[in-house]
SETI-447760 format. One record per residue: x, y, z of N, C-alpha, C in turn; residue in three letters. Coordinates in steps of 0.2 Angstrom, whole numbers, plus 5000, padded with zeros to 4 digits. Atoms other than C-alpha are relative to their C-alpha. Example, Ala and Ser with C-alpha at 12.3 -4.5 7.8 and 13.67 -1.06 7.14 Angstrom:
# residues 2
500449945000506249785039500450065000Ala/499649944999506849955036499650055003Ser/
***
This chain:
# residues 388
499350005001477349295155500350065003Unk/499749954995478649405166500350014992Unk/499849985006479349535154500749994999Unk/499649995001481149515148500550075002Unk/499749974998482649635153499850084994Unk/500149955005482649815143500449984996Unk/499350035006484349765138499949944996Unk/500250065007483649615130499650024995Unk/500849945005482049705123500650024993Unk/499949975005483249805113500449984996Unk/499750055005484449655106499349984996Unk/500450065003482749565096499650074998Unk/500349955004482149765088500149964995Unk/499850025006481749735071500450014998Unk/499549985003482949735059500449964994Unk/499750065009483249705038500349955000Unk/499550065002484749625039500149955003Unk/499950064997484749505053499249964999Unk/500150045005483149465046499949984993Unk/499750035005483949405031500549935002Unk/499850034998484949335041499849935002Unk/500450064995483949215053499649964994Unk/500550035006482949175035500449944997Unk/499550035004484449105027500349955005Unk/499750034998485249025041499849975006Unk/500250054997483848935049499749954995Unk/500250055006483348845033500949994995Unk/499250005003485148805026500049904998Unk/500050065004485448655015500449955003Unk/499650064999485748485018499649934996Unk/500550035006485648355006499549925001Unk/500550035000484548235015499550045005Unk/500649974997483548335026499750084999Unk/500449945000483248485019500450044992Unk/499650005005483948465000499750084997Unk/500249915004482748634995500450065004Unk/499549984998483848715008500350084997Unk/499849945002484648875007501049975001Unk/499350035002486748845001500450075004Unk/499849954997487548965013500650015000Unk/499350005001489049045008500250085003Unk/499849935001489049225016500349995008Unk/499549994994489949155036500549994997Unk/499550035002491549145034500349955006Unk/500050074994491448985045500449954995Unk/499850055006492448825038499849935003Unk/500550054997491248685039500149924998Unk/499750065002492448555033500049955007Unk/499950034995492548505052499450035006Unk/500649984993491048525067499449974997Unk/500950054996489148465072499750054994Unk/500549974998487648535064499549975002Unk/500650044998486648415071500149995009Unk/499950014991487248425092499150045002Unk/500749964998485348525095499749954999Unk/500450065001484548385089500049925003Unk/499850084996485448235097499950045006Unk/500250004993485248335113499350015002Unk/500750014997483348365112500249935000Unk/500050064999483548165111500249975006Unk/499850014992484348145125499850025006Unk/500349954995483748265134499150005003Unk/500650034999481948195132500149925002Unk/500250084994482448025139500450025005Unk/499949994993483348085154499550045004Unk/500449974998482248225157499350005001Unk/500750024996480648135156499550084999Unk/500549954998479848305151499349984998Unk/500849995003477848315148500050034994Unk/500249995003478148405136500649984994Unk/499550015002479248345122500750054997Unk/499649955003480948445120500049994991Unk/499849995005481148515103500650024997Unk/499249925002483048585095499850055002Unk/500249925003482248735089499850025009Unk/500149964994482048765109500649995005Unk/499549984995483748735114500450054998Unk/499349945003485248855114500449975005Unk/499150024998487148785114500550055001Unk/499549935000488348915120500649945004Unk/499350044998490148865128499950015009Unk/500050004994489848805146499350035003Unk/500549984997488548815158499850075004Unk/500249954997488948955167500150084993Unk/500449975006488749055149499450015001Unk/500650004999487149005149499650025007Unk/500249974995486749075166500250075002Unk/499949965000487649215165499550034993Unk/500549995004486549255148499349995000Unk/500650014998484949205155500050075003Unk/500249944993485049325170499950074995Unk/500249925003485549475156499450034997Unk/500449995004484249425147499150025004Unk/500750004997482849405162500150075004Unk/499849944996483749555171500050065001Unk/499749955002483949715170500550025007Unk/499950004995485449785181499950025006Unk/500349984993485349785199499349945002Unk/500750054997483749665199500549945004Unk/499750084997484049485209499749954997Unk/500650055000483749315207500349965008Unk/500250024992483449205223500549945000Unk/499650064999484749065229500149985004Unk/500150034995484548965241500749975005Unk/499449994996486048965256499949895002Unk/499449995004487348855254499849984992Unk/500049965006487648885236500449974994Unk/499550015004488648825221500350075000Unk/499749935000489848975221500050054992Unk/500149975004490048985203499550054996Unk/500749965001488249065202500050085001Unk/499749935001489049215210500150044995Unk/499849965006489949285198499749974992Unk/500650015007488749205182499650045002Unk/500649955001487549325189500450075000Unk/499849914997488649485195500550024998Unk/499349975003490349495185499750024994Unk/500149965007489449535168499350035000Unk/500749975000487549535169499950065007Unk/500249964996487649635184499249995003Unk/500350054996486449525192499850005007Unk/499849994993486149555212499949915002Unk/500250054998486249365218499750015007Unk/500350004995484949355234500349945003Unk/500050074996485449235246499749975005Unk/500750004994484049165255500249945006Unk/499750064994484449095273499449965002Unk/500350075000483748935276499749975008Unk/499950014994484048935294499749925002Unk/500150054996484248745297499549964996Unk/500550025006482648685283500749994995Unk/499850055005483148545272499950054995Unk/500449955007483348655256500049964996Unk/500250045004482848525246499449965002Unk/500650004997481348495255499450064999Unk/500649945002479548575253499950065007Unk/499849954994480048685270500450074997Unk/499949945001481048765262499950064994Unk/500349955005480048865248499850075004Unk/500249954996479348975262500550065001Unk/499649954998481049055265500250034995Unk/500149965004481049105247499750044999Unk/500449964999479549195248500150075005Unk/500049964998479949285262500750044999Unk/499649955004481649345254500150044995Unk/500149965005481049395240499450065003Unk/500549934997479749515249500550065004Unk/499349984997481349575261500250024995Unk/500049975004482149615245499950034996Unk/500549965003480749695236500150075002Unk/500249954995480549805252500750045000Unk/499349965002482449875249500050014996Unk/499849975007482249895232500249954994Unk/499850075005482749735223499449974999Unk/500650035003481549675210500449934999Unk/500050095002481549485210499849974993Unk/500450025005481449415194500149954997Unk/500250075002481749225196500549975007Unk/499750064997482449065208500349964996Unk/499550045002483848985204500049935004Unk/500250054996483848795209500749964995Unk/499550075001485448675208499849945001Unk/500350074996484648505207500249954993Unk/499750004993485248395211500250055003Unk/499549924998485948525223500750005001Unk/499449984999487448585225500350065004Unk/499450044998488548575238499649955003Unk/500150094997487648425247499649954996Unk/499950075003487248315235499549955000Unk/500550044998485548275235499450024996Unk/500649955003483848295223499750015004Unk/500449984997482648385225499249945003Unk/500750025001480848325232499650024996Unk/500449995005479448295221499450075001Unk/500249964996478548395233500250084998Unk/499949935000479648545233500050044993Unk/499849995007480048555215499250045000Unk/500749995002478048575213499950075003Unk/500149934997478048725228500350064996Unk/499749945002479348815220499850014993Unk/500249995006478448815204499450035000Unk/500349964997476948865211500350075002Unk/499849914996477749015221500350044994Unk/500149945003478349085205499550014996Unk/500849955002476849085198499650035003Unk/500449944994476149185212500350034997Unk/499749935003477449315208500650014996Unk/500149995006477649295190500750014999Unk/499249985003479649275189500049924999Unk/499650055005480749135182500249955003Unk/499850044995481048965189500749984994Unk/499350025002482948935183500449925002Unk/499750074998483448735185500749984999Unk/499550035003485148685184500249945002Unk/499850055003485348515178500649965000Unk/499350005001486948475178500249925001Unk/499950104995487048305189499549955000Unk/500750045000485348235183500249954996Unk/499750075001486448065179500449995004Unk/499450024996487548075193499549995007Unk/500350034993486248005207500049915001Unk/499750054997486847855216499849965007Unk/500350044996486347735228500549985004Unk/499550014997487347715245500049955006Unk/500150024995487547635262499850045005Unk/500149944996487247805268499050014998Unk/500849975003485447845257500049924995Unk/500050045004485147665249499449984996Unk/500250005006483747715240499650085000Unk/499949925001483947895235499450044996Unk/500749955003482448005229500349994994Unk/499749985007482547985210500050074998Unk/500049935004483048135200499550044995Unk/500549975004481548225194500250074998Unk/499949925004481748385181499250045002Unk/500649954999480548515183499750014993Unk/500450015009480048495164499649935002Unk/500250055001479448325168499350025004Unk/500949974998477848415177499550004995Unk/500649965005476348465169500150065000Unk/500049924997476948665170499350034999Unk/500549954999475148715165499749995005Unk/500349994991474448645181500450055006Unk/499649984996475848735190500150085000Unk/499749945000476548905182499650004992Unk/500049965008476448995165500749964996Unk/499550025001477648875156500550044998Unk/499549945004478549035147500650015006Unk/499549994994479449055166500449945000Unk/499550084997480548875166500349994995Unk/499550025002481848855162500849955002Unk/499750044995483248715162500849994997Unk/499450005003485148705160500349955001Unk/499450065000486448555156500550024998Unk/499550015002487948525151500649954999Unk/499650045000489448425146500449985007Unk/499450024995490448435161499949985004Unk/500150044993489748355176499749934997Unk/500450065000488648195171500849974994Unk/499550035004490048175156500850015001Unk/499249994996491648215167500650034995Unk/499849985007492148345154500150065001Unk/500149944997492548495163500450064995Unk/499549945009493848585148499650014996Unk/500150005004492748545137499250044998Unk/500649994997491648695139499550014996Unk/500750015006489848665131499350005006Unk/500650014997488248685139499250044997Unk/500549985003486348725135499650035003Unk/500649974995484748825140499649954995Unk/500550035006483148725134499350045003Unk/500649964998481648855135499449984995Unk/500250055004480248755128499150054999Unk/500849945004478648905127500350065003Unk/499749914997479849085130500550014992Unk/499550005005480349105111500150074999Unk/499749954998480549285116500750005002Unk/499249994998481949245127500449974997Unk/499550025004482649125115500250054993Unk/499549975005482949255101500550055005Unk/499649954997483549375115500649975002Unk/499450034999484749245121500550004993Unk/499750015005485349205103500350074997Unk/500049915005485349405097500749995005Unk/499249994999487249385110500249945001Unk/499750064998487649205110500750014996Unk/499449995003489049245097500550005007Unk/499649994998489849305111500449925004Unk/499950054997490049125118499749924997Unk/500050085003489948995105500449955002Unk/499350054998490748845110500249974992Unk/499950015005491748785097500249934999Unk/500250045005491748665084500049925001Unk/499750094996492648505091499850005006Unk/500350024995491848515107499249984999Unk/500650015004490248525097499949934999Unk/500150085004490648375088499949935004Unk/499950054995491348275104499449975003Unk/500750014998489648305111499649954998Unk/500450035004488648255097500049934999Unk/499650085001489548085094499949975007Unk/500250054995489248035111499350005002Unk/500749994999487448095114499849954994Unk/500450055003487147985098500249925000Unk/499850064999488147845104499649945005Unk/500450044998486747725110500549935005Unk/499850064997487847585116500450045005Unk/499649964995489247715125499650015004Unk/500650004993487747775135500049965004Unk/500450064998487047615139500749985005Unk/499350024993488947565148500350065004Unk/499649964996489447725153499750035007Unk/500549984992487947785165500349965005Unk/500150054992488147615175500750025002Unk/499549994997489947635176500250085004Unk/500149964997489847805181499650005008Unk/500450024993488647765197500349965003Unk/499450064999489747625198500450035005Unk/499449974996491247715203499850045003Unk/500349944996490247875212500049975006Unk/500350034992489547745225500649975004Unk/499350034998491347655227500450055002Unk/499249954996492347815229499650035006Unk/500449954991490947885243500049955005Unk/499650054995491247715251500650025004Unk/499049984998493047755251500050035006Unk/499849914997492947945257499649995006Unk/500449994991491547915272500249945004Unk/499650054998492447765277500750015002Unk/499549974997494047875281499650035004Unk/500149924996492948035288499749955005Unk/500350024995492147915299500649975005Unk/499550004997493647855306500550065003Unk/500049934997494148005308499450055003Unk/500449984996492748055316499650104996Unk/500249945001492248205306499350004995Unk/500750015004490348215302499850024994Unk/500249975007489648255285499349994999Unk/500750005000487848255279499949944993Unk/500050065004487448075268499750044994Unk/500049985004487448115252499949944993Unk/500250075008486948005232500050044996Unk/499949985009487248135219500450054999Unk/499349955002488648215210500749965006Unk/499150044997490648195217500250045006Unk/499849964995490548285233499649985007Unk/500349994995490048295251500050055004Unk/500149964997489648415263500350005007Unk/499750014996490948385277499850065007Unk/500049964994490748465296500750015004Unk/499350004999492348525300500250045007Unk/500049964995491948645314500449995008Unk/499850004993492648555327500650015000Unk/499349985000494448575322500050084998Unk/499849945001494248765320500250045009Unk/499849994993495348865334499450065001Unk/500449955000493949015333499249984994Unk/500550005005492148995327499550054997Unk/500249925005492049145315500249974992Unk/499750025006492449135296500949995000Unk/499050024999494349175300500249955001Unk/499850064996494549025311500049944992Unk/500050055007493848925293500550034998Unk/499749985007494949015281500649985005Unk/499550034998496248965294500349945002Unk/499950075002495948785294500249994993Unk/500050015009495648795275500950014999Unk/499249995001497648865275500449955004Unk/499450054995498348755288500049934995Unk/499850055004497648605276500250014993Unk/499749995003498248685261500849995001Unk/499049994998500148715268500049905002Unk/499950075000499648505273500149974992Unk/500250025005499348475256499649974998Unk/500650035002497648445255499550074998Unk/500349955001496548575247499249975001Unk/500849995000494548585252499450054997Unk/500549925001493048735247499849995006Unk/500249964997492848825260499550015000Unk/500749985000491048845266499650064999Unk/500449925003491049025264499950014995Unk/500150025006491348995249499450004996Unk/500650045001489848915246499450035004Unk/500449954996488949045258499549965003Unk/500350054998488548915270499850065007Unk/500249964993487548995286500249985006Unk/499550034994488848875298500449994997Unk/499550005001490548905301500149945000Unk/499650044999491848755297499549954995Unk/500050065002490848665286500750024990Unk/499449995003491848635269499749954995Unk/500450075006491348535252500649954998Unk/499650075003492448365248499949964993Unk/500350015006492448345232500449895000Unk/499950065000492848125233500149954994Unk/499950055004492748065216500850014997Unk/499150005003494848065214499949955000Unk/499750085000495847915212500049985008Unk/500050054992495847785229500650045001Unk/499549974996497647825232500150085001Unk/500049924999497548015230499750025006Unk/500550004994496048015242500349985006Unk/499650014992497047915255500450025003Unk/499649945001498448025251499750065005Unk/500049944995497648185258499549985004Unk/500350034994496348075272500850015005Unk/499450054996498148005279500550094999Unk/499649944999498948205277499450055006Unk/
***
């Protein structure tokens, strides 16, 4: 097991009162499942309104989407407000400052600042040069990033993986998933999964029968890694199109070190009570599920119709894509200079048009001009800024 940060180490010292705490208010009364229970009246929380049960309808759910091997249990997730909580708190917890963890170019942007505005985090950006990174090709170019930043002085202490990934819109291989779980068990750091769009994979005219969505829980990890190192993160906002409502989870299923040390600051980012509940109420909503996926896929694969059926008339390439609400558009040919400014001078020209796109640098793409399109809008809006 790779050791935790210092600064975590010294959140989880013993200590009387907070064990009196955790004694009382992980046995806490309730009068059908735990009538001997402890009757806790020392938060001044008011518990006439919210979940206690969202942890346990999301192991449920989260064991039928995620197909793990190993069964999730509650007791091994943790709910805070928003995904990128959760990744910002992981990092402190695996990091001490200045370490890195590894992210593979182009990038979900919000991972930046979840690793480097609080935890002080170094995010590594590993160039791909041109390797599918969602392919078992490109595991190798992590490897040699993290020996590169070694050899400067950055200790590497885990891979970051948006998978589906994010910005182009596609899982991973079975293949790769397995490489990059081997490689960090070579060198005993953290594989970090985010989850996010593991219901948002769709079937198109572009990819019409798309690699299904495999978790990296659904492995065997003991053939692979030391399970303590995997870990996997969801949330309400993308699969449930719930972007306000911010709630998301870590599920660390044999690291119950890192779960006290995540928990020892999760105060700082409890999500609250009605957002809890909204959750809960639809994770146990069996029948809402059952209609909601399909229409979700439904309308994904209908509005990517739409969108690549302008850009192709328009003539502007993009990389075929089946999961989450975006594409990966090539935009390069309309830039009057091919440097980042020349982007960020399209990106303004179609803003003042009135179309806003993300910028590829953004997204720390390693070619100018490309750009993310995010597609699942309303039809008219979409035609709206195509025809601007």
């Amino acid at each position: 097991m790779a050791a935790l940060s210092r600064r975590a180490l010294a959140n989880i010292q013993p200590d009387p009162e907070k064990d009196l705490g955790r004694a009382a208010f992980y046995n806490q009364y309730d009068p059908e499942k735990n009538p001997g229970g402890v009757v806790a009246m020392a938060v001044a929380e008011n518990r006439l309104i919210g979940s206690k049960h969202l942890k346990s309808a999301l192991a449920r759910y989260l064991n039928n989407i995620l197909e793990p091997q190993q069964s999730i249990e509650s007791g091994t997730v943790v709910v805070l407000s928003g995904v990128s909580n959760v990744v910002n708190t992981v990092a402190f917890c695996i990091c001490n400052e200045g370490e890195g963890i590894l992210i593979g170019r182009p990038l979900y942007v919000g991972f930046i600042s979840d690793l480097a505005a609080v935890s002080r985090v170094v995010p590594v950006k590993v160039e791909l040069k041109g390797v599918d990174p969602t392919g078992v090709d490109a595991v190798s170019r992590y490897e040699e990033a993290l020996e590169v930043s070694e050899a400067q002085g950055i200790k590497i202490r885990a891979i970051m993986l948006s998978s589906p990934h994010n910005p182009l819109g596609r899982p991973y291989a079975p293949a790769a998933l397995e490489a990059y779980l081997r490689l960090c068990s070579r060198r005993n750091i953290h594989l970090l999964s985010d989850e996010v769009y593991a219901k948002a994979v769709f079937p198109n005219a572009d990819v019409p029968r798309p690699e299904p969505f495999k978790s990296v829980l659904s492995f065997n990890l003991p053939d692979y890694i030391d399970p303590s190192l995997v870990h996997v993160f969801y949330g309400m906002s993308k699969d449930f199109c719930a972007n306000g409502l911010r709630i998301g989870c870590l599920v660390s299923q044999n690291n119950r070190q890192l779960l006290a040390a995540v928990r020892a600051i999760s105060k700082f980012a409890w999500p609250c009570s009605l957002a809890d509940r909204a959750w809960a109420n639809l994770l146990e909503d069996d029948r809402f599920l059952a209609d909601y996926f399909p229409l979700l896929i439904e309308r994904l694969a209908r509005a990517y119709k739409f969108c690549t059926t302008y850009l192709k008339e328009l003539e502007i390439p993009y990389i075929p894509a089946c999961a989450g609400p975006f594409l990966w558009v090539d935009m390069s040919g309309l830039l009057m200079q091919q440097t980042a400014h020349g982007e960020l001078d399209l990106a303004w020209k179609l803003v003042n048009g009135g179309v806003w796109l993300a910028t590829g640098q953004a997204y720390s793409s390693e070619k100018v001009g490309n750009f993310r399109l995010t597609f699942a809008v309303p039809e008219d809006e979409m035609k709206l800024g195509m025809d601007r």
